[in-house]
N, C-alpha and C positions, 0 to 999 in steps of 0.2 A: 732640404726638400725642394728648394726652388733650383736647384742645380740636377737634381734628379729628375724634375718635370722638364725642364730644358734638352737634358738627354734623353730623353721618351721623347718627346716631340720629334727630336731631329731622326732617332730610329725611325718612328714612323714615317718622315716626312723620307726619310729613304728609300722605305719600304713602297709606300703609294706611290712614290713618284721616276723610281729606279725603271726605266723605260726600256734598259735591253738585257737581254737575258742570253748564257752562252751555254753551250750545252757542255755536262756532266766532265768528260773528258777534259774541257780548256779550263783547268784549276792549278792551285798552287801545287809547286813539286814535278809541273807534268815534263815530257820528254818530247823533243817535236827531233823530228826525222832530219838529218843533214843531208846537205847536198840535193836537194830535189825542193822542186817548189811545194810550196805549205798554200794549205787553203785552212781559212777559218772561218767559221760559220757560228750563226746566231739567228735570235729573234728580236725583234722591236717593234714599236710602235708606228703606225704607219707614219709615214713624214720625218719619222726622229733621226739625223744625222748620227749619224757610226762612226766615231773615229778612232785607229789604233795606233799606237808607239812604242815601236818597239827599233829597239839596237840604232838608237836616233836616228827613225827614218818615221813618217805619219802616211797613215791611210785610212782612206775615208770611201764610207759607203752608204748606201741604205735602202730598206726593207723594200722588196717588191711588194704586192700585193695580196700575197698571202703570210706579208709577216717576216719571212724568211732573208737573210743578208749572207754576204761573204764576201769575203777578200781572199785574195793570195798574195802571198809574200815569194822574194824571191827565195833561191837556194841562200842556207844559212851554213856557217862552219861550225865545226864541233867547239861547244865550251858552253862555259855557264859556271854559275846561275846566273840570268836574267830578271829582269822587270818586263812587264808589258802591260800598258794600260788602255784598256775597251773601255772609250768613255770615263766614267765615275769607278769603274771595278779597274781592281790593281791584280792582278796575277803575278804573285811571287814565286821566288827559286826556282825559274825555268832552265833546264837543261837542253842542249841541243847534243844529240849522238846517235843512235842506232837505236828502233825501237821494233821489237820482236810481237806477233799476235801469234797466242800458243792457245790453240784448242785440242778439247778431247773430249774425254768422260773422264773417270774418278781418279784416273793415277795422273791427269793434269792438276786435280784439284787438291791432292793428297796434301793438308797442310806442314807446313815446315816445324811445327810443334812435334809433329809426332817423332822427326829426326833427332830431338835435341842429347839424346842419352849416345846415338850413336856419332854424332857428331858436334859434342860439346863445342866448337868452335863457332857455333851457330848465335849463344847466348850473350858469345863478347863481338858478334860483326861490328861492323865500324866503318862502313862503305855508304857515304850520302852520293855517290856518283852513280849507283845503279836505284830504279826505282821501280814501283810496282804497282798495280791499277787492276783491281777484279769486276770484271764486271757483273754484276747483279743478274742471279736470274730471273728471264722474261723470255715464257713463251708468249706466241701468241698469231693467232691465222689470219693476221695483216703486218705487213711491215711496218715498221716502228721509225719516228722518226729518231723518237731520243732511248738512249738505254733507258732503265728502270733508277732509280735516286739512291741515295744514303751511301754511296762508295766515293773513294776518292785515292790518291798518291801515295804509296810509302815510300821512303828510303828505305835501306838495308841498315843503319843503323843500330843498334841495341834495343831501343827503346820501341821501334817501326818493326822489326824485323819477324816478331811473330807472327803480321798479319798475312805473310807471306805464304803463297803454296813451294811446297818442296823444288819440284822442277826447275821452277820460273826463277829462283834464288841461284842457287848452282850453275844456270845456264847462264844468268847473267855474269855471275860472277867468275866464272870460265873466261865470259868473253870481253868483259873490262881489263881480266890481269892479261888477256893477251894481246887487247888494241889498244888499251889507257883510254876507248872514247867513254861517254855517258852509255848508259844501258836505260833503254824502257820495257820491261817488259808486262804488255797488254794481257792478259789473260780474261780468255772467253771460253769458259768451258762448263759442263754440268754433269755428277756422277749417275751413271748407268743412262746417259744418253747413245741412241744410236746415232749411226751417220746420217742417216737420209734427215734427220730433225735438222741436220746445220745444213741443206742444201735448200735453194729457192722452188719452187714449183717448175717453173719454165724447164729448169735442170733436170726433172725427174717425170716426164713426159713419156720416158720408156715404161714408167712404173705405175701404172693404171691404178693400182690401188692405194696410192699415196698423192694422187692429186684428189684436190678438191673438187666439186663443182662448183666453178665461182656464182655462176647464175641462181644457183639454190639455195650459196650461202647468202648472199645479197635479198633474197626474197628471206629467207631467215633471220635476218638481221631486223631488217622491217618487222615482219612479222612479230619480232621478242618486245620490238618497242609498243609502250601505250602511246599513240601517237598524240595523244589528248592528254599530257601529263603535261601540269602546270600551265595549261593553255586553254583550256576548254571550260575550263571551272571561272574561266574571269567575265567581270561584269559587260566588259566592252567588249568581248570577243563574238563577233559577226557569223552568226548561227542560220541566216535565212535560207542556206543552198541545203540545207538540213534537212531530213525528210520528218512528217509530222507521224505522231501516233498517241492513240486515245490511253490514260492513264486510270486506272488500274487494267492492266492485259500481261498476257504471258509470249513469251516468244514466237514459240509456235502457232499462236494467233495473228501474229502482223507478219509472216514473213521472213522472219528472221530466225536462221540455221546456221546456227552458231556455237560456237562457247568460248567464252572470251570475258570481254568489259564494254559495255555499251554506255555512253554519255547520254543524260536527258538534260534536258534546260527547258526551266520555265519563266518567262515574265508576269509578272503582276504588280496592281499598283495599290499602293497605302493612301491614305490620308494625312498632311501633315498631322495630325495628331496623333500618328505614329511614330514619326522621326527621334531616332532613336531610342527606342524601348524597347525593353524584353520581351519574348513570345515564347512561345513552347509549337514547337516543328512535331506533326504527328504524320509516320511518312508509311502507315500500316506494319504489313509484311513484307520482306523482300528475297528474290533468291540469288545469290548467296551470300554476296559481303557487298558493302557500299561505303560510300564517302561522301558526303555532303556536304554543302558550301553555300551560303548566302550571301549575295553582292560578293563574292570571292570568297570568303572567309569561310574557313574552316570550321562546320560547326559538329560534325559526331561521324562515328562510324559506327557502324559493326560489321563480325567477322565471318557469321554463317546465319542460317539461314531461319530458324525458327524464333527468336525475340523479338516482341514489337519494336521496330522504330520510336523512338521519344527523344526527340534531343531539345536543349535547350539554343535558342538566338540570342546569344549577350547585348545587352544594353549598346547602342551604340553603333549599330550593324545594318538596322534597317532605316530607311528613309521615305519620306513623301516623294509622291509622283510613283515611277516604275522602278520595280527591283527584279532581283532572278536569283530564281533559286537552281543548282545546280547538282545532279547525280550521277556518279559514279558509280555500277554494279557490274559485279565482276560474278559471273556463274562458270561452275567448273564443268555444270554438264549443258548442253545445247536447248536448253527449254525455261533460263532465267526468267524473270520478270516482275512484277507485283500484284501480291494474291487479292484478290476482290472481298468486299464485303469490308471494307479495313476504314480505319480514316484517315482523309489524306487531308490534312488540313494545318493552316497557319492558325495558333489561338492568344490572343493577351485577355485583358480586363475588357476592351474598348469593342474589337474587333472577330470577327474571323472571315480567313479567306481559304474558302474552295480550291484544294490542289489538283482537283479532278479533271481529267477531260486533255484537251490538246495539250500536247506537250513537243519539244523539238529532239529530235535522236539521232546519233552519228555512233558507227561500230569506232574504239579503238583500237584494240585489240583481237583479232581474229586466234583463237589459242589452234581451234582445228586448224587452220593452214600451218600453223608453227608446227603440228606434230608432222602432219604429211608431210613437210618439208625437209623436216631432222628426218625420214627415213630415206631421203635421196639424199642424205649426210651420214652413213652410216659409218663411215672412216673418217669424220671428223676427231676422235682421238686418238687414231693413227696414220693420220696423216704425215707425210715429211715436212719440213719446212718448218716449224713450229720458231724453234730457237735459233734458227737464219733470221727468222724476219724479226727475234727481239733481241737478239744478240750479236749478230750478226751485219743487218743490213744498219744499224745507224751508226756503227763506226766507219762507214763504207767513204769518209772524206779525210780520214786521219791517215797521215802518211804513214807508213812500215817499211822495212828493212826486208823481212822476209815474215814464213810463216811455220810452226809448228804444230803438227797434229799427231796426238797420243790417244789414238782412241784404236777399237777395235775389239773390245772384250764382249760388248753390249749386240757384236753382231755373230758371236763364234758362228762360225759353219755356214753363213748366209753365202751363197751362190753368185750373188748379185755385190759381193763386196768391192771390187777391182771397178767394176761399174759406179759405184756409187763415190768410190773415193775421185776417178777421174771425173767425174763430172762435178764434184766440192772443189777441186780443183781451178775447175774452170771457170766455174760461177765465180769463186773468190777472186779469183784474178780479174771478171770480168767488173765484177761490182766497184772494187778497191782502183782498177782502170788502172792494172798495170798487168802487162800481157804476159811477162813473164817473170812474175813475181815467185822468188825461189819459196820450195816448200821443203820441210826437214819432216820428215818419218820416222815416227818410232815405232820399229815391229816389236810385234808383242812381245813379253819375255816368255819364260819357262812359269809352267804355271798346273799347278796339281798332281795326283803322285805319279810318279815314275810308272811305265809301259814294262809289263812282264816280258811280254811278246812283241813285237812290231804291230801298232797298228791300223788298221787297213785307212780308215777314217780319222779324222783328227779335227774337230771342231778351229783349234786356236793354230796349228799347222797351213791349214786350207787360209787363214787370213793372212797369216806372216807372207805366204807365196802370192795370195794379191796384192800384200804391199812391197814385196819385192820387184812384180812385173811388173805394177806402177812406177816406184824409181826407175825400172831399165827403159821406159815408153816416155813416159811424158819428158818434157823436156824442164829443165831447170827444176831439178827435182833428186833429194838422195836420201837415204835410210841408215838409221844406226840401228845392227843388228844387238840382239839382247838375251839373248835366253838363256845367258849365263848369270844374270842379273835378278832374276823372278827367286820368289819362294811359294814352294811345292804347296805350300798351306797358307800364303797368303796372296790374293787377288791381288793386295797394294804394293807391293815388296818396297823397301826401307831404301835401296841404295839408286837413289838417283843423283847421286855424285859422280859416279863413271858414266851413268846415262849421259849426263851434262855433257863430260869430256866428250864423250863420243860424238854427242850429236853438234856440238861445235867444231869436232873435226871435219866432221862435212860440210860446215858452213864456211870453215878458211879454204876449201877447195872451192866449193861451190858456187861462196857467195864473195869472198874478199881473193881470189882468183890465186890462191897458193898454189905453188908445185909441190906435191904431197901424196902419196899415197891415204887415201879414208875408207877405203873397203875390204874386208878380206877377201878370198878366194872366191872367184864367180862362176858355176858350172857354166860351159858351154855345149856341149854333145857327148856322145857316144858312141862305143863299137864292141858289140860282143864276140869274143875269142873264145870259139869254145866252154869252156864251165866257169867262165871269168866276162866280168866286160869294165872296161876299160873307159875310163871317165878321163873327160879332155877341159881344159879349164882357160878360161881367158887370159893373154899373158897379163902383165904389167898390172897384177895385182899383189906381187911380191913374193911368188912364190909358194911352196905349199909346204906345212909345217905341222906337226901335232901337237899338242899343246902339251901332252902326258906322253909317255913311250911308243905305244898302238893307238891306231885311230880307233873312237868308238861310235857308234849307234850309224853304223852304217847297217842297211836291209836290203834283202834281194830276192829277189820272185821268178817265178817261171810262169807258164801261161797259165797255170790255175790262179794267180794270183796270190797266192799266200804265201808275207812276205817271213822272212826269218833273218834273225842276227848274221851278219856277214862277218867274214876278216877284210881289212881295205891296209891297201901296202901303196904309199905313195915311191912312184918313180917316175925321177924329175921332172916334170909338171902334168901328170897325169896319177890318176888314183885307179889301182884294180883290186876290182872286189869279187869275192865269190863263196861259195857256203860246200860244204858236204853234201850240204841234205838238198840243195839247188842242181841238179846234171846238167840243164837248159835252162840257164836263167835269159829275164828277158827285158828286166828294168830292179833300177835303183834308187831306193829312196837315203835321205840324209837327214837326219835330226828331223824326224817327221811323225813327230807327238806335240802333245801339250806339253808336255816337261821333259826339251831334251836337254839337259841341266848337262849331261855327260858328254855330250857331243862336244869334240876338241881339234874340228878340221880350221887352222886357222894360217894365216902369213906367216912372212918374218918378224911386222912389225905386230905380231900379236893379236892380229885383226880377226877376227872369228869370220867362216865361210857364212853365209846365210840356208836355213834348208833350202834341200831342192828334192825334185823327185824328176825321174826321166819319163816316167810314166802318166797318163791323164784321165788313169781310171777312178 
């Protein structure tokens, strides 16, 4: 027993006394980024010296004035596991190699449980060199400094390996068996989130109806608070700049156009012969709920508005000389107060004392300005920015490799897509303060049943072609095409193991500077010949190839628009297409449905074209 109170003690004496705190990410198992200087950051007590060790080198910092510390360390090489000790905390198993931030919606978060049948090799992994870190969801309509708790590091191990989502497994483990470095992969993702929720405000300043008012939510914010909670009700608390009002009254008699919670405070004074004894508090009628408190203390409530007031004053509470008693009432409509004819009085055996008459009043809460205010808030829950600012903005000092985003399902058809991704784009890059931090795209797959006819509109088509123009525009930036990968009946489809492949092949061109072909076929123009027109394709994408005998889901239109099944004949690096039932065709589309599961225009190296259409109707 004497040995188990000895270890309580020293827990607790850890616990009270453990002076700096690291955020969520700096834990056992984590992956810090090679080659590029690291920064660490924390919290401590004001004064308290920082010191870190790590790869026998020591640094030393401390907390400015809001608490907040950092160091940087220099560039580190790849390996591990590591030690590093912040003061009294020990952070084990640190790896140093490549670490990946993969956002989206649901087919990021798709977990690797559901793979296990189609890829039993999941259940015996054995890889403590790749690791994984999800971060917890948190919205929320201020940036965040720290993520949300309870998450923490897997290996890909046996016993780790479940916690993992699908993607984030495979991509890792693509890109260990092909560099041998450490893998981290960060995942920040949330299912059936749209884009604009991962972008900052500042970013979406085109999009009027996705910012905030900040000025109204700031007056809202106030407003929701009781400004007189836990404060108002204390015996010492300096009440004189308070304006005064006769007790028993109703609101609308003193002035007061409200509804809300209004604080009263009274003084009055006992006799020692009261000092500490019981009373019986008779506080009438009130409208509509209240809270009472003598010399501070907690003495009764109620909740609405028709029962007497009777609370009991425990032994113990009141005193000689002066005491206060204090109320809190809270009325839901604009005419609170206390009903007349009632008694308001302190009673024992010895004594009574008159509650009547001057009393000191201060609003807390004003509820009417909260509501006027929530209706110049009327897109406060859809707004953008939500899960930037809690998911988002607090990893914004943790170094990365690059970045992955697999989303686009949550916005089918939206007009503003291409817009919203370059400008996630830019934010990310700007926040993270790396100006050309590469990004990996996942265009959508093939998704719901097959298209009888060609069709004209295409909700998941129209996003695949903004994340195509986005790869060809922004800079340091590529796309793995998919829509041979999708299932027609399911949103989530099972095979994110050739996703992985793929989208790691554009990351050995993109981002580790391979000579390699990573794209199929890329349209570049046009020229209509007669009943045919003739599609011209960027060289040095290896060619043009059909995956089956005939190319398929090629479509073609004349000026009514209405497109119809083509035949498309590749001859050597150009595709012509044309229809019977077209005489004057005058654009062409390609894999431009939600499930063009059939479409087979791809390279030599097998590479699928991405849709395209010539047309911008």
């Amino acid at each position: 027993m004497r040995t188990v109170a000895v270890l309580l003690s020293f827990i607790m004496f850890q616990t009270v006394f453990a002076k700096v705190k690291l955020p969520a990410l700096i834990s056992d198992r984590m992956v810090l980024q090679r080659d590029i200087e690291l920064k660490l950051w924390g919290w401590a007590d004001r004064g308290e010296k920082v010191t870190i060790r790590f790869q026998g080198k020591i640094y030393q910092t401390q907390p400015g004035a809001d608490g907040k510390w950092s160091v940087i360390l220099p560039p580190q090489k790849a390996g591990g596991p590591f030690i590093m000790e912040v003061n009294e905390i020990i952070i084990r198993d640190i790896l140093i190699g490549d670490v990946w931030l993969a956002s989206g919606q649901s087919n990021m978060e798709t977990p690797i449980l559901r793979l296990v049948d189609r890829y039993p090799e999941i259940n015996v992994s054995n890889n403590h060199m790749i690791r994984y870190y999800k971060v917890p969801t948190q919205e929320s309509i201020h940036e965040q400094d720290e993520i949300a708790s309870c998450a923490k590091w897997y290996s890909a191990i046996a016993s780790d390996v479940i916690n993992w989502t699908a993607l984030a497994y495979f991509y890792a483990q693509e890109a260990y068996r092909h560099t041998g470095i450490p893998v981290g992969m960060l995942v920040s993702s949330k299912g059936g989130s749209t884009i604009q929720s991962w972008v900052d405000q500042d970013h979406l300043k085109e999009f009027p109806a996705l910012i905030v008012n900040k000025e109204a939510l700031r007056t809202m914010e106030t407003a929701a608070i009781d400004q007189g909670s836990n404060k108002w009700n204390r015996t010492d608390f300096n009440d004189r700049e308070w304006q005064t009002v006769s007790i028993p009254s109703r609101w609308n008699e003193t002035g007061l156009n409200i509804k809300g919670t209004v604080y009263y405070r009274k003084d009055f004074e006992l006799p020692a012969a009261m000092e500490g004894k019981h009373a019986k508090l008779y506080l009438g009628t009130m409208i509509d709920s209240d809270s009472v408190y003598v010399n501070g203390k907690f003495v009764g409530s109620t909740s609405y508005f028709y029962p007497p007031r009777k609370y009991d004053i425990p032994a113990g509470i009141l005193i000689a000389g002066k005491n206060n008693i204090t109320i809190r009432l809270t009325a839901n409509a604009n005419n609170g107060g206390f009903i007349e004819d009632k008694p308001y009085k302190i009673v024992n055996d010895e004594i009574e004392v008159d509650l009547k008459g001057s009393w000191k009043y201060k609003v807390g809460q004003d509820l009417e300005l909260l509501e006027q205010t929530k209706k110049q808030l009327v897109n406060l829950q859809s707004m953008g920015s939500s899960l930037y600012h809690g998911m988002i903005y607090p990893l914004r000092d943790y170094q990365v490799k690059g970045a992955i985003w697999y989303q686009g399902e949550g916005n089918a058809g939206d007009p503003n897509y291409q817009k919203y991704l370059k400008a996630l784009i830019t934010n990310w890059r700007t926040v993270l303060n790396r100006p050309e931090l590469p990004f990996l795209l996942v265009q959508l797959p093939n998704y719901s049943a097959k298209s009888v006819q060609p069709p004209f509109q295409s909700g998941w088509a129209s996003i695949r072609e903004a994340q195509l123009h986005t790869a060809l525009t922004v800079p340091q930036t590529a796309m793995a095409v998919t829509y041979d990968l999708g299932e027609w009946n399911d949103i989530h489809p099972l095979n994110k193991k050739d996703l992985a492949y793929r989208l790691f092949l554009q990351a050995r061109k993109l981002v580790y500077g391979e000579k390699l072909v990573s794209n199929g076929p890329l349209y570049k123009n046009m020229k209509i010949d007669g009943n045919q027109i003739i599609l011209f394709f960027h060289p040095g994408a290896g060619g043009l190839k059909s995956r089956e005998n005939s190319l398929k889901h090629f479509a073609i239109a004349g000026e009514d628009r209405v497109f119809v099944w083509a035949d498309a004949i590749i001859k050597d690096n150009t595709i012509i297409v044309s229809s019977q039932e077209v005489a004057n065709p005058v654009a062409v589309r390609y894999a431009w449905s939600d499930n063009p599961e059939e479409a087979n225009l791809q390279n030599k190296d097998k590479l699928l074209a991405s849709p395209f259409r010539t047309d911008q109707w």
